[in-house]
Every structure is written in structure tokens, then in C-alpha cells.
C-alpha positions in Angstrom: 16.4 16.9 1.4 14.5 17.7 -1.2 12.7 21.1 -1.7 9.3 21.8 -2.9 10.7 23.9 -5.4 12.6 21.3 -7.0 9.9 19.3 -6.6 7.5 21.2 -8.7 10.2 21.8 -11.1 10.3 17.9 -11.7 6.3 17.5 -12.0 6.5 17.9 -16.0 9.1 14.8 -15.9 6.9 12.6 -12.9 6.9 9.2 -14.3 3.6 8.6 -15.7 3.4 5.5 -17.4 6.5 2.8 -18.9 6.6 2.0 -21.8 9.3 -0.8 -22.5 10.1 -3.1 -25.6 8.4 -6.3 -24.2 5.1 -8.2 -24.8 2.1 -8.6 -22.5 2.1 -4.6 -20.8 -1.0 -4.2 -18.1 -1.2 -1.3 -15.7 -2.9 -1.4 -12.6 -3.6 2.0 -10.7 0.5 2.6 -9.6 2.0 -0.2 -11.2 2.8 -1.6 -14.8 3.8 -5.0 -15.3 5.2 -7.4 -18.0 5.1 -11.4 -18.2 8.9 -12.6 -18.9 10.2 -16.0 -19.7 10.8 -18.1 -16.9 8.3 -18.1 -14.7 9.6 -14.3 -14.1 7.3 -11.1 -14.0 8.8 -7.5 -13.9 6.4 -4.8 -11.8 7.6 -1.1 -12.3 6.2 1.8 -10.1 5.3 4.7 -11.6 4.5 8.1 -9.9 0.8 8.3 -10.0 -1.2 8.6 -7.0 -4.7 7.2 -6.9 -7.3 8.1 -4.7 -11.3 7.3 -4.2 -10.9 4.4 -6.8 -9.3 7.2 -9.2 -5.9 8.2 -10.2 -5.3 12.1 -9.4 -2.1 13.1 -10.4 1.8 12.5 -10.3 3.8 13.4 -7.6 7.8 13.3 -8.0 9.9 9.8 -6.7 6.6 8.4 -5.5 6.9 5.1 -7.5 10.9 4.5 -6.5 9.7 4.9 -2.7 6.9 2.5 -3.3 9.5 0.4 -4.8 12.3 0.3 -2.8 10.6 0.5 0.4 8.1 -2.8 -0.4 11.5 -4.1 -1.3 12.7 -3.2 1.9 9.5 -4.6 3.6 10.2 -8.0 1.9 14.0 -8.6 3.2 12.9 -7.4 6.8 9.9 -10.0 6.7 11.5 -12.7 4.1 12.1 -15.3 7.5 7.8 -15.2 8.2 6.6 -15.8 5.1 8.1 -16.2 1.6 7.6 -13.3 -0.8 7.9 -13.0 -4.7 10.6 -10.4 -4.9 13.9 -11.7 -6.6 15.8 -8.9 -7.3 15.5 -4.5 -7.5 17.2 -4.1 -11.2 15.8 0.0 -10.9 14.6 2.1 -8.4 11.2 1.7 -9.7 11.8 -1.8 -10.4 11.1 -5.1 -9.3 11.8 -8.3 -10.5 9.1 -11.3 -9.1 8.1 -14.8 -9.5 4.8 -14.8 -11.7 2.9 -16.1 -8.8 -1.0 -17.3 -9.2 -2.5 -14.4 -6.5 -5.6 -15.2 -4.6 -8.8 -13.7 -5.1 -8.8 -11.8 -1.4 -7.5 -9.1 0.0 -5.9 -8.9 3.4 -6.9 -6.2 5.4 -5.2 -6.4 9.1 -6.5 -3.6 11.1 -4.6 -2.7 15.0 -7.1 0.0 15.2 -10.6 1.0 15.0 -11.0 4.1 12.5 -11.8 4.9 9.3 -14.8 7.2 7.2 -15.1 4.9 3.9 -18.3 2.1 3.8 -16.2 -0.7 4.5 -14.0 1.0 7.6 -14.3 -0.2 11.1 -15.5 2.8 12.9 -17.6 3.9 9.9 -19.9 0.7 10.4 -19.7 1.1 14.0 -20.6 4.6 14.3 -23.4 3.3 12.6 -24.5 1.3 15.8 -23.1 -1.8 14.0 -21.4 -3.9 16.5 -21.0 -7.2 14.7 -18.7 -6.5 12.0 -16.6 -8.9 9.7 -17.9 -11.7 12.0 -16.6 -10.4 15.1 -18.1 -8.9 18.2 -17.3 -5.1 19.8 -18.5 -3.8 22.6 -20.2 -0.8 23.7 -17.9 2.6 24.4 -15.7 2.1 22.2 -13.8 5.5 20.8 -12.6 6.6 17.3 -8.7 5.8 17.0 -9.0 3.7 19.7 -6.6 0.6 20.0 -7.8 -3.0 19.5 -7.2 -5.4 21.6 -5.3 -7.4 19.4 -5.1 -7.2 15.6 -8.0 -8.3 14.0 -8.3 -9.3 10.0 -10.9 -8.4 8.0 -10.6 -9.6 4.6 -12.3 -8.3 1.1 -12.9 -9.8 -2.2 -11.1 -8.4 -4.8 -13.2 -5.8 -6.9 -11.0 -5.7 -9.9 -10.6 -2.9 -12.6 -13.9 -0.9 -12.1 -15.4 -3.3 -9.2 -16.1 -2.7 -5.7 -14.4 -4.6 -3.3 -17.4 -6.5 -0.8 -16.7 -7.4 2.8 -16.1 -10.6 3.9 -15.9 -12.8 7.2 -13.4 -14.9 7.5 -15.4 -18.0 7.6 -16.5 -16.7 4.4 -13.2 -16.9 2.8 -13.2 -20.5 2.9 -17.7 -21.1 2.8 -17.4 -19.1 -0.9 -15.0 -21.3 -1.8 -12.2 -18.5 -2.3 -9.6 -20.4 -0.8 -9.6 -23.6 1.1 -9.4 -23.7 5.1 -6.1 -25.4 5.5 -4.3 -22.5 3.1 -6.8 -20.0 4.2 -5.5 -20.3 8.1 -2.0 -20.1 6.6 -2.7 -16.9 4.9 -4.2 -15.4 8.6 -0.9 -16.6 10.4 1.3 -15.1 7.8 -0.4 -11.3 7.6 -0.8 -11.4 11.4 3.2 -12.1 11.7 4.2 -9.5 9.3 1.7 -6.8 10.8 3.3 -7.6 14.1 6.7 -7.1 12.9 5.3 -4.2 11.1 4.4 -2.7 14.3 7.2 -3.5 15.8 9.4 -1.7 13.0 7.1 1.7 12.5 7.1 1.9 16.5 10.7 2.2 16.6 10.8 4.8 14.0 8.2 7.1 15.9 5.3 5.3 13.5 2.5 3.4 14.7 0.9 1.1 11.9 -2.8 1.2 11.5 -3.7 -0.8 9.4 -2.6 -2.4 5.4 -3.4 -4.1 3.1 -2.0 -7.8 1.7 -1.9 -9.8 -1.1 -1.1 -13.3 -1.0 -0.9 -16.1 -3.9 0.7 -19.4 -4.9 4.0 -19.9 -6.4 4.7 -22.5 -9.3 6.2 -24.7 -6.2 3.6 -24.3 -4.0 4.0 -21.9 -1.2 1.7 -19.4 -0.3 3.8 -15.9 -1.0 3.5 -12.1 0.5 2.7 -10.3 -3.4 2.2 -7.0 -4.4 4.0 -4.4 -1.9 4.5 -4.3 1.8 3.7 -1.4 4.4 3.8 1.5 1.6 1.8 4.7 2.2 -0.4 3.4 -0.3 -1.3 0.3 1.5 -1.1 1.4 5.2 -2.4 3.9 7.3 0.6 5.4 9.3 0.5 7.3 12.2 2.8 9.7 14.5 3.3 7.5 17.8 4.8 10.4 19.8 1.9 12.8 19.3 -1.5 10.0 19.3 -1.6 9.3 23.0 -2.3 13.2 23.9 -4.3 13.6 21.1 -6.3 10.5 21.6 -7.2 11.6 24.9 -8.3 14.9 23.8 -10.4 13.5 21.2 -8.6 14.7 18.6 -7.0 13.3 14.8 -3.9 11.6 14.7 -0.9 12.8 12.8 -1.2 11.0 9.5 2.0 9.9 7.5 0.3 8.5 4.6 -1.6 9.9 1.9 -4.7 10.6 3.8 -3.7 14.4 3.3 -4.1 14.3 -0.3 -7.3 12.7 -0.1 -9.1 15.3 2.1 -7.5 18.0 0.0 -9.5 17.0 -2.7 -12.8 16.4 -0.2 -12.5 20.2 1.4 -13.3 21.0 -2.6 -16.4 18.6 -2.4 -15.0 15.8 -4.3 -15.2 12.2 -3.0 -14.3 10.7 -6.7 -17.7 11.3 -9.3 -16.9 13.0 -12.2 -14.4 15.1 -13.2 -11.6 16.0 -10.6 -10.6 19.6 -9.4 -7.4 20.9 -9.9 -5.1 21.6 -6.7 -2.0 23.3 -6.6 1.6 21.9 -7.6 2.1 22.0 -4.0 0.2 19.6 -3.3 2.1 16.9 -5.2 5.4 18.3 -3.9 3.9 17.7 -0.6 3.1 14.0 -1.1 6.3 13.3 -2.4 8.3 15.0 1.0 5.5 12.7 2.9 6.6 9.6 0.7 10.3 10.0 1.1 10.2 10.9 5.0 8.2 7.7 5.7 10.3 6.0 3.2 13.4 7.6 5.3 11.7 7.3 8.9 11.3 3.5 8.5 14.0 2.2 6.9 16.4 4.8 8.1 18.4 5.0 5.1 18.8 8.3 3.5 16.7 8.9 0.5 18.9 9.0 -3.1 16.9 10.3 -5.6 17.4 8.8 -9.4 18.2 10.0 -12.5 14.4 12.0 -14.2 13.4 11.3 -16.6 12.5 8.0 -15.3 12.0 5.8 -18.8 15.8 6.6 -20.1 17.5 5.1 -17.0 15.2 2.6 -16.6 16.2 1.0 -19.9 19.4 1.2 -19.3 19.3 -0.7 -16.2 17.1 -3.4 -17.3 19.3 -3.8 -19.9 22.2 -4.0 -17.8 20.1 -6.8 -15.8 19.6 -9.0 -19.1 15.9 -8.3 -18.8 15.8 -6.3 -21.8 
């Protein structure tokens, strides 16, 4: 295992951005991504780690985890629904069909929790109790289970935007996606969350909630995009700890980057203007988080790769014919 020494060592070399010989670069918060002949895309992870709509910092092997566990994440859900990922030509690389991705956002939630505007128990700790068309009842607790998984999609906000809520009848009334592919969509995030579950509890994990993205292939299937049960799109928790400390009305054990978030809201900041600066520890922290969940799932042992992170990439992408 990794120490936090060598950890903060490596924060001058954390992978900030790639910067490859090939046409058509975007960047999204964590990932860059280039267009390549063929019907092909290549997404590379890099090690920032974004929080309240804002990227924060770096934090060392973040973007190989994110990597190689979505790519994980695909083979173990590849026989529910098919997904875009063709091949893993780097450990912060993926190689997908250039897929057409639909303008929703997936959100299955197994719990209700949450403090942001668009979380469960935020908008029913607000006496809400109709929320994303459906119904709760009175008494019900922060953390507490649901009886079934419930999905509660978003529209996507884009670079900048806000993501709005949505009902699910609204998915298909605004026209976002008909009903017939739209029903598809719901049967194939409700499988994968269920095998999610299934997977995390076995590891000592309990899944929360994620986040999916879904689009349509140059064939014509609906495909799982994006990434799969990351710390960045799921809210982990420590199954062998919640039960006594639901009942004493206390937080769960998080194993996702909640930690880094409420670091940076103990200093007052909740993402206007200019962030504080935290400690190198902090970032060595995320990255032991990262790689233990990464570890704790899959349960494979973590093998770091070569830093710096552009060098070797190169040299495997060249290796792969892609560059």
C-alpha cells in the first residue's frame, strides 16, 4: 500500500491534463477525450477532483482508479446492458464507441439522504413529500432504506448549467427521449444498480446511490456510457458499521469523496469564488480512499503506473495503433 508520504511526494507529477497529438481535444471536469476514425472515441482520466460544480485539486492515481474500475464495472455488467468500452490501451485509458448520449442523467437512488437542492432528504426535510413524481410517507428517517430503488432522473446542465429535476413522465412529455426507449433506459440502470448492490455488499460496501449515462450506438442499441459505480458517481457506504449507526441516528461511514467535500465546507466554502487551500494531506487522503474502494470492490490489488502520466501514456497508445 501506498503511503501518504509517497503520496504527497507525487502531487507535483498528478496528472493534470493530456495533451496528445490528435485532433478534436474537449475536457470535461475528470476526463479528456478525442474523436478517432472509425466510429472510435478515446476518453483518458486525469487526476483532478471536482467538487460543488468546481475542480479543486489533483489527487495522485485518481484518474487510473476511475479508469480501470468503470472498466471493471462494464465487464461485470456487460450481459444487462451493452456498454461503449472496447478496449483499456492505458491505465487512464479507454477506448469507446463514439456513441450519440442522451440528454438525461440517471440518477438511481436505494436510499433517502443527501444535503444538496436536488437530494432526496434535502427536499423532504423540507416537508416535501411528492418528489420526482413519487409519493413518501410520513416518519421517514435520514439514511433510511427505500423500499425498493427508485430513479430520479435530471436534465443535463452542461458546461456551466445546472442540472433541473425531472419526473419520469417528464422524460418522455419534454420530448427528451421517447417512451418505448425511455422504459428501456429505467430497466437497464435498475439492473445494473441491483447488481451494483449486490457486488459492493459483498465487499463490505453498500451502494447509495449513482449516477448513469446512457446513449445510442451507430447500430442502434441503447449503451451504459461514461463510467460505472466510481467514487465520483456513487455514494458508497460501510455496510458493517450503518446498521448501529443508523439506529443511533448517526452518519454513515462514507467511501467516496464526500470527505473532501466537507473539508472544504468546515472552511465555509460551498463553491462561490475563490477556493481555500487545504493541506497536501488531503489529496493523499482521497487517493488511499480511491484505491481502497477501487481494491475493496473489485478485489484485485491496486498496481500503481509509471508518473509522469503523459510519457507512458504515449507510449502505450502507440503501442495500441491509436497514435
Amino acid at each position: 500500500m501506498l503511503s501518504s508520504e509517497e503520496l504527497i511526494g507525487l502531487l507535483p507529477q498528478t496528472f493534470d491534463q493530456s495533451n496528445l497529438p490528435l485532433p478534436g481535444r474537449a475536457a470535461g471536469k475528470v476526463r479528456d477525450w478525442y474523436p478517432l476514425p472509425e466510429g472510435r472515441r478515446l476518453l483518458v482520466t486525469t487526476d483532478r477532483l471536482s467538487a460543488f460544480d468546481r475542480i479543486l485539486g489533483r489527487a495522485p492515481y485518481k484518474g487510473q482508479v476511475l479508469n480501470q474500475l468503470a472498466a471493471w464495472w462494464f465487464e461485470q455488467t456487460g450481459d444487462l446492458v451493452a456498454n461503449h468500452m472496447q478496449s483499456v490501451p492505458d491505465p487512464n485509458a479507454l477506448l469507446a464507441t463514439e456513441v450519440a448520449p442522451f440528454m438525461v442523467e440517471v440518477i438511481v437512488r436505494g436510499y433517502i439522504t443527501g444535503v444538496t437542492s436536488t437530494a432526496l432528504w434535502y427536499r423532504y426535510s423540507l416537508s416535501e413529500r411528492q418528489i420526482y413524481g413519487y409519493n413518501f410517507p410520513e416518519g421517514l428517517r435520514k439514511n433510511q432504506a427505500l423500499p425498493q430503488p427508485i430513479i430520479t432522473p435530471t436534465t443535463k446542465g452542461g458546461p456551466g448549467g445546472h442540472d433541473e429535476r425531472l419526473t419520469c413522465a417528464e422524460v418522455v412529455q419534454h420530448g427528451i427521449l421517447d417512451s418505448q426507449t425511455w422504459e428501456e433506459v429505467q430497466q437497464a440502470a435498475l439492473a445494473v444498480f441491483q447488481r451494483g448492490q449486490q457486488i459492493a455488499q459483498q465487499a463490505g460496501l453498500i451502494l447509495v446511490d449513482t449516477k448513469y449515462e446512457f446513449g445510442r450506438a451507430p447500430d442502434g442499441r441503447v449503451m451504459l456510457i461514461d463510467e460505472v459505480h466510481t467514487p465520483d458517481s456513487s455514494r458508497f457506504w460501510n455496510a458493517i458499521s450503518y446498521p448501529a449507526r443508523f439506529a443511533a441516528g448517526e452518519e454513515p461511514d462514507n467511501f467516496d469523496k464526500e470527505f473532501v467535500r466537507l473539508a472544504y465546507a468546515e472552511q465555509g466554502y460551498r463553491g462561490e469564488g475563490e477556493p481555500p487551500k487545504v493541506p497536501d494531506d488531503l489529496w493523499a487522503a482521497a487517493s488511499l480512499r480511491y484505491i481502497a474502494i477501487y481494491e475493496m470492490l473489485t478485489g484485485n490489488r491496486f498496481q500503481p503506473g509509471a508518473y509522469p502520466v503523459q510519457p507512458r501514456l504515449e507510449t502505450n497508445l502507440r503501442k495500441a495503433g491509436i497514435l
